[in-house]
C-alpha positions as CSV (number, residue, x, y, z in Angstrom):
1,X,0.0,0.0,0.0
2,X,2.3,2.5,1.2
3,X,4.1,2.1,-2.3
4,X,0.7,2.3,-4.3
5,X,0.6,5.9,-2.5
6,X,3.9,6.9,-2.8
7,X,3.6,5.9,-7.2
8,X,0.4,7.5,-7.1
9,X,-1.4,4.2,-8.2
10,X,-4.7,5.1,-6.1
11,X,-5.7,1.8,-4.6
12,X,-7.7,-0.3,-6.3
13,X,-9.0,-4.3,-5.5
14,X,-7.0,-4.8,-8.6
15,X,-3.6,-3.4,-6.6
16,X,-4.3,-4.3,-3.2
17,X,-4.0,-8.3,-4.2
18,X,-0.2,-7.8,-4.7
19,X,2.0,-10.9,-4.9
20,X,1.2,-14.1,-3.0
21,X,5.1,-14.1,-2.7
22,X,6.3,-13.3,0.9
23,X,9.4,-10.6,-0.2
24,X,11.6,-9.4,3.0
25,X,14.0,-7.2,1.1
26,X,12.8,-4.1,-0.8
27,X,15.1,-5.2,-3.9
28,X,13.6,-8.5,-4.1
29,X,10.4,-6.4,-3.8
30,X,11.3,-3.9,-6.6
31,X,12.3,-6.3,-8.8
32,X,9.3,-9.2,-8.4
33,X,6.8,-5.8,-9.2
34,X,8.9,-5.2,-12.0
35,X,9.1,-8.3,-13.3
36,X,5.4,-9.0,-12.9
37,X,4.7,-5.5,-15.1
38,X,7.2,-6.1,-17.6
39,X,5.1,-9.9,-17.8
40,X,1.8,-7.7,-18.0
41,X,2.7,-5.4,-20.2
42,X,4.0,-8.6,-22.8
43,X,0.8,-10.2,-22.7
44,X,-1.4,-7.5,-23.3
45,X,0.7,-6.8,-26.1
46,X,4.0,-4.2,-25.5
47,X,3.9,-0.7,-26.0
48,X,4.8,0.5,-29.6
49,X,5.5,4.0,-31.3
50,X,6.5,4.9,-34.9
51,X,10.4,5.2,-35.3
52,X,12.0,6.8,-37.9
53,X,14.5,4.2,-39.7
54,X,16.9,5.2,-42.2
55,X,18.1,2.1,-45.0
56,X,19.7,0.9,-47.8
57,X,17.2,-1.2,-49.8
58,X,16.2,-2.7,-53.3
59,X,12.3,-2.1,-52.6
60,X,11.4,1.6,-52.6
61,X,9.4,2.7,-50.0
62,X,9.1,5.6,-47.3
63,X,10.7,8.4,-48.3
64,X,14.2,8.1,-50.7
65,X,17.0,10.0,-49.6
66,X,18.4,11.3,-52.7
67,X,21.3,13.0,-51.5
68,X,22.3,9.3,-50.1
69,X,21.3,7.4,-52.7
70,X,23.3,9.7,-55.4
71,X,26.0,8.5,-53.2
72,X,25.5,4.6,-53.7
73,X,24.5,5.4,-57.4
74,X,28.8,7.1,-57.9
75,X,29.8,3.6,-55.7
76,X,27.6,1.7,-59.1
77,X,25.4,0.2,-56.0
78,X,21.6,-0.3,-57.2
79,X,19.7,0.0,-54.2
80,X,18.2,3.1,-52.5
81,X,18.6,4.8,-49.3
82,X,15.2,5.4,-47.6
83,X,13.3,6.6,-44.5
84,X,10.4,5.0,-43.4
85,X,8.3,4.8,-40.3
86,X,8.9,2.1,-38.6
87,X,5.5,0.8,-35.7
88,X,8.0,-0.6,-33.0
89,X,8.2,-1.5,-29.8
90,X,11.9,0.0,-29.2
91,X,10.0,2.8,-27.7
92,X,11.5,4.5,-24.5
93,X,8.7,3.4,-22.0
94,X,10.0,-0.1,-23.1
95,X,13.7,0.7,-22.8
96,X,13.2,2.0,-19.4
97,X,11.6,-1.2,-18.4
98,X,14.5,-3.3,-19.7
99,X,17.4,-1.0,-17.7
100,X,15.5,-1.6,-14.9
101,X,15.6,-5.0,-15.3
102,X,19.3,-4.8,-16.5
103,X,20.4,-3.6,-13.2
104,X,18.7,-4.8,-10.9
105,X,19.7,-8.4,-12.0
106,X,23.2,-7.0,-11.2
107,X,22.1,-7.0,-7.4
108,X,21.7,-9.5,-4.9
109,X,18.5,-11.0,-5.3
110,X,16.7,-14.3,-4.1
111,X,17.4,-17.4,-6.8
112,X,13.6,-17.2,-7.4
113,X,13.1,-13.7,-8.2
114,X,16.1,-13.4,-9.9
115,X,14.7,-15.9,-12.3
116,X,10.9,-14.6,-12.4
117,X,13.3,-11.2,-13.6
118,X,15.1,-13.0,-16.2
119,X,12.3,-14.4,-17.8
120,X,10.6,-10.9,-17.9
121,X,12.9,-9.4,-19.5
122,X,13.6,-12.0,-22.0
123,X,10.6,-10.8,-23.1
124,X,11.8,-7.8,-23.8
125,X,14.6,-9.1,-26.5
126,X,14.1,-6.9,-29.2
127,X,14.3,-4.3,-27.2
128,X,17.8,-2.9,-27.1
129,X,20.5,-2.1,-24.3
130,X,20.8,1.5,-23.8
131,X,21.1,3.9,-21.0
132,X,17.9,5.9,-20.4
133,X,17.9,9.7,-19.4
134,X,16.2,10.2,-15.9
135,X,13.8,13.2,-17.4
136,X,12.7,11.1,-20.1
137,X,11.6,8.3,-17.7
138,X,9.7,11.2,-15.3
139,X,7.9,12.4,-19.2
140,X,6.9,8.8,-20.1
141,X,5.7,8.5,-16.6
142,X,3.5,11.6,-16.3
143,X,1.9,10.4,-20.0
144,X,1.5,6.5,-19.5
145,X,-2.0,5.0,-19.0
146,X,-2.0,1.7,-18.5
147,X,-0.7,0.5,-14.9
148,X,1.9,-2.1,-15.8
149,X,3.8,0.5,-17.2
150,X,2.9,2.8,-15.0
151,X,4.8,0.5,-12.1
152,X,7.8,-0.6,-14.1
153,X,8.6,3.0,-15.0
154,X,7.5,4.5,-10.7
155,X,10.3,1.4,-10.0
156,X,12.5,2.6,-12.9
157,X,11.9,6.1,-11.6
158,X,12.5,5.1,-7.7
159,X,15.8,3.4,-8.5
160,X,17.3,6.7,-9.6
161,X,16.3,9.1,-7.1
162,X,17.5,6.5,-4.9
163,X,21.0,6.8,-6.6
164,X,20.7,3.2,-7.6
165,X,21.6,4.3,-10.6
166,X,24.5,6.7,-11.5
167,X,24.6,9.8,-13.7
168,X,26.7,10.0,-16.5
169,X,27.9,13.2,-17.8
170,X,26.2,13.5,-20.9
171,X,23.0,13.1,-18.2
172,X,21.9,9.5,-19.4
173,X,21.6,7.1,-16.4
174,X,23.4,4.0,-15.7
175,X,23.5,1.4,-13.1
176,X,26.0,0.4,-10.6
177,X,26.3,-1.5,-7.7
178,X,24.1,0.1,-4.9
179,X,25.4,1.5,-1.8
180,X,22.2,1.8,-0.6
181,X,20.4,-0.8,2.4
182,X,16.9,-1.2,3.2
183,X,16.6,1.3,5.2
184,X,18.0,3.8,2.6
185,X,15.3,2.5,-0.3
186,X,12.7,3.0,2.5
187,X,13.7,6.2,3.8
188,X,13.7,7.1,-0.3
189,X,9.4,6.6,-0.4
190,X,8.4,7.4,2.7
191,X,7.9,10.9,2.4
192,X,6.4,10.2,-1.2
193,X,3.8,7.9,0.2
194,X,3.2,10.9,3.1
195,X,2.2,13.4,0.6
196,X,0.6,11.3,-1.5
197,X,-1.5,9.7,1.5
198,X,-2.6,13.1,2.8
199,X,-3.3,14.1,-0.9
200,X,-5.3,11.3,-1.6
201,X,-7.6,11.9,1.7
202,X,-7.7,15.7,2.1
203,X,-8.8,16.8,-1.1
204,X,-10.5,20.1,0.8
205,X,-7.2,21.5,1.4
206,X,-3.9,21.9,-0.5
207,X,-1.6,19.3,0.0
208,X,2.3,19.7,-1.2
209,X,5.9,21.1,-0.1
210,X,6.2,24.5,0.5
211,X,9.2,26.4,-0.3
212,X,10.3,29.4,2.2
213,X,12.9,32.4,1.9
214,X,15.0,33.6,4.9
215,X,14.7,37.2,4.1
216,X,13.2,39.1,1.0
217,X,17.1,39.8,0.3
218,X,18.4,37.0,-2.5
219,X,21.7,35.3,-0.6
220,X,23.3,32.7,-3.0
221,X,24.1,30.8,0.2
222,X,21.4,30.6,2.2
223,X,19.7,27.6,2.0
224,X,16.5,26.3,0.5
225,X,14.0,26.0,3.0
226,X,11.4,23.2,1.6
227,X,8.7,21.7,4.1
228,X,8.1,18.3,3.1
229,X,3.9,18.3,3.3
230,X,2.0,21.2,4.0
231,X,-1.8,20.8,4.5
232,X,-3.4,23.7,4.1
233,X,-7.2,25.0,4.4
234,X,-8.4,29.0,4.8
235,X,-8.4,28.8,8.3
236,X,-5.2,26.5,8.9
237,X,-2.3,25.4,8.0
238,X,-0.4,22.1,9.4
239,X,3.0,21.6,8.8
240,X,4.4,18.1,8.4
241,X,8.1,16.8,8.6
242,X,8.5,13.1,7.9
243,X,11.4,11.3,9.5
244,X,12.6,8.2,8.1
245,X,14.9,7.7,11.0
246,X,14.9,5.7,14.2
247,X,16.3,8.6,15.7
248,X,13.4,9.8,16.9
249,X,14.1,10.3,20.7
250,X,18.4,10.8,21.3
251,X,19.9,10.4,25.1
252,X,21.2,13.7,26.8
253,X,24.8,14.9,27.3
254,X,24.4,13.4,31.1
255,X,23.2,9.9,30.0
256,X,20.4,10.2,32.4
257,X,17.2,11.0,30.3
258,X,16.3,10.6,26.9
259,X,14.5,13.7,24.6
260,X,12.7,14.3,21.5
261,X,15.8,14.6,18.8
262,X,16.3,18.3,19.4
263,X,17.6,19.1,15.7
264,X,14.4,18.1,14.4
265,X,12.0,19.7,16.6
266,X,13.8,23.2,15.8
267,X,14.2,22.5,12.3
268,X,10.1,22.0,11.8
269,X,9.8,24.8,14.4
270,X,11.4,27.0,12.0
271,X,9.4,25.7,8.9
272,X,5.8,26.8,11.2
273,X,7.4,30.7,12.2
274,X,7.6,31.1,8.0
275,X,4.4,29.7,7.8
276,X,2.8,32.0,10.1
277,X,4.4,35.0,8.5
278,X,3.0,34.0,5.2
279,X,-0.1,33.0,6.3
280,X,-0.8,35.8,9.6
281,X,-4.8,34.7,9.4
282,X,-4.3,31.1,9.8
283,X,-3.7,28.7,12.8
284,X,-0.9,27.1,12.4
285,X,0.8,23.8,13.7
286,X,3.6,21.1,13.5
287,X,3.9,17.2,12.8
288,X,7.0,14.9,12.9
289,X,5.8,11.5,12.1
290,X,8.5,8.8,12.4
291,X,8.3,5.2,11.4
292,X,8.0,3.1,14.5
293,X,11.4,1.1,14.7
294,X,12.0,-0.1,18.5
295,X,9.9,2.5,20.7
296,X,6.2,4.1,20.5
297,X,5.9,7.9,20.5
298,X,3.3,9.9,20.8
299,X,4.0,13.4,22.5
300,X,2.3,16.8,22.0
301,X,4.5,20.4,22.7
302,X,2.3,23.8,22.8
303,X,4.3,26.3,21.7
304,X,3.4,30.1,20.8
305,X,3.3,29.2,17.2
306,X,1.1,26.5,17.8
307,X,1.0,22.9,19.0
308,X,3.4,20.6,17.7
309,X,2.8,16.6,17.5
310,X,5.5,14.2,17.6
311,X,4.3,10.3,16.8
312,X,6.0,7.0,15.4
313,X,3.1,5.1,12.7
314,X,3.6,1.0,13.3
315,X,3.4,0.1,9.5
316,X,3.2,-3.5,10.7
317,X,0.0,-3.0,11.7
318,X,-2.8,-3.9,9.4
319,X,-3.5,-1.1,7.1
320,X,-6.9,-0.2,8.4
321,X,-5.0,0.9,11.7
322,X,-1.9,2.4,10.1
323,X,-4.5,4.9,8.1
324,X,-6.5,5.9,10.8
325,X,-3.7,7.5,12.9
326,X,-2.2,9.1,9.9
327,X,-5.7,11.0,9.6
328,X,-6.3,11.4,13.0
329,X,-2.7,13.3,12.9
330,X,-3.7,15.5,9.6
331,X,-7.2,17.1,11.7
């Protein structure tokens, strides 16, 4: 579920079914969904596109290049050169799919979804190897309609913000070995899954990041301040931080007492003063919402910006459970 949000594939009964495979580790995960899609997409026939192809040929057809075949005609060679439109499925949606599936089979995967990944992509044989530019896969992903493609590219997608893949210079991607762990790919979707969770659920009020200045003087090296959810109505706004970390509570100096991780608290503390001052008219409030790792947390602070909620969400609770606290923190 929390990946449906986070890909913005609404649930559906169609989505919630999953696999029947019980998958521990989120690359095994990645690349059984992917291999399932690429599967899908195969059977209910692979996405094609016109290409333009450009050869040398004894059948005219397409469009004759003349300046080419003036060329062959000096060299006594008979055939043409043409340019014709060619209905294929090398296609970028598909060649996305297959890099995906290139690399991750470079990984350390279980014997059986490494082979359920293998036989996907064989099914993608004519499509060739080549690197795939991260903003193309974001463009094919914002245009595709059908859902096994809009998976294999979200995974395609995921894999590079999560720097599973590496840029090259001239900006095309490639894979290399990940120094990523679990915790890393799921730190990389939980705020995804936040946002898109809240904007699922509060479609009354704005939901998104916000982006806030220091002063209304420019300064090259001030940094960006960017809230990760705001949800926002005309009478409120509630700011949201979301910490993948189990560093949610951190012992003091003394080694006495424990406390809410300091760094944190005045980091969203600061994101709700530049709220306020943009939004004078509105109440305003705070949320840091952890994964629960080892230890349950549920704390509230009053402060005179407004009241700031500190909780860990157990998302090994059934999913009934898990989305009824994350509403009952977004009132």
């Amino acid at each position: 579920m929390m990946l449906m949000y986070a890909w913005r594939l609404w649930p559906s009964a169609a989505l919630a079914r999953g696999t029947s495979r019980r998958l521990g580790a989120p690359l095994d995960l990645l690349a059984n969904l992917l291999a399932e899609a690429i599967i899908k997409a195969e059977k209910s026939g692979l996405q094609r596109q016109y290409l333009p192809v450009s050869e040398v040929t004894h059948t005219p057809r397409g469009q004759i290049q003349f300046q080419q075949t003036v060329r062959l005609r000096a060299q006594r060679e008979t055939r043409l050169a043409v340019k014709t439109d060619d209905f294929s499925t090398n296609c970028l949606a598909n060649r996305a799919l297959a890099a995906a599936a290139r690399g991750l089979l470079t990984f350390e995967l279980s014997k059986d979804v490494r082979d359920a990944l293998s036989v996907a992509k064989a099914k993608l044989s004519l499509v060739p190897d080549e690197n795939v530019a991260a903003r193309n896969i974001l463009n094919e992903l914002r245009e595709a309609r059908r859902l096994e493609y809009r998976v294999g590219l979200s995974i395609a997608y995921m894999l590079i913000q999560g720097q599973v893949f590496s840029s090259a210079d001239s900006g095309a991607i490639s894979f290399r070995k990940p120094v990523t762990d679990d915790e890393h790919l799921f730190r990389n979707v939980y705020e995804s899954f936040l946002r898109e969770f809240f904007r699922f659920h509060r479609r009354d009020a704005f939901v998104g990041g916000r982006h806030y200045h220091w002063s209304t003087e420019p300064n090259s090296f001030a940094p960006l301040m960017k809230t990760d959810i705001n949800i926002e109505t005309d009478i409120s706004v509630l700011v949201i931080d979301a910490k993948c970390t189990p560093h949610s509570v951190l012992r003091r100096g003394d080694f006495s007492t424990d406390s809410l991780n300091s760094s944190h608290l005045y980091q969203l503390f600061s994101y709700m003063v530049h709220a306020g001052s943009v939004n004078p008219d509105k109440s305003i409030s705070g949320a840091l919402i952890y994964p629960e790792y080892e230890r349950e947390l549920d704390e509230s602070i009053d402060t005179e910006f407004g009241a700031i909620r500190v909780k860990t969400v157990n998302f090994r609770q059934d999913w009934t459970t898990v989305s009824r606290e994350l509403l009952e923190l977004a009132v």
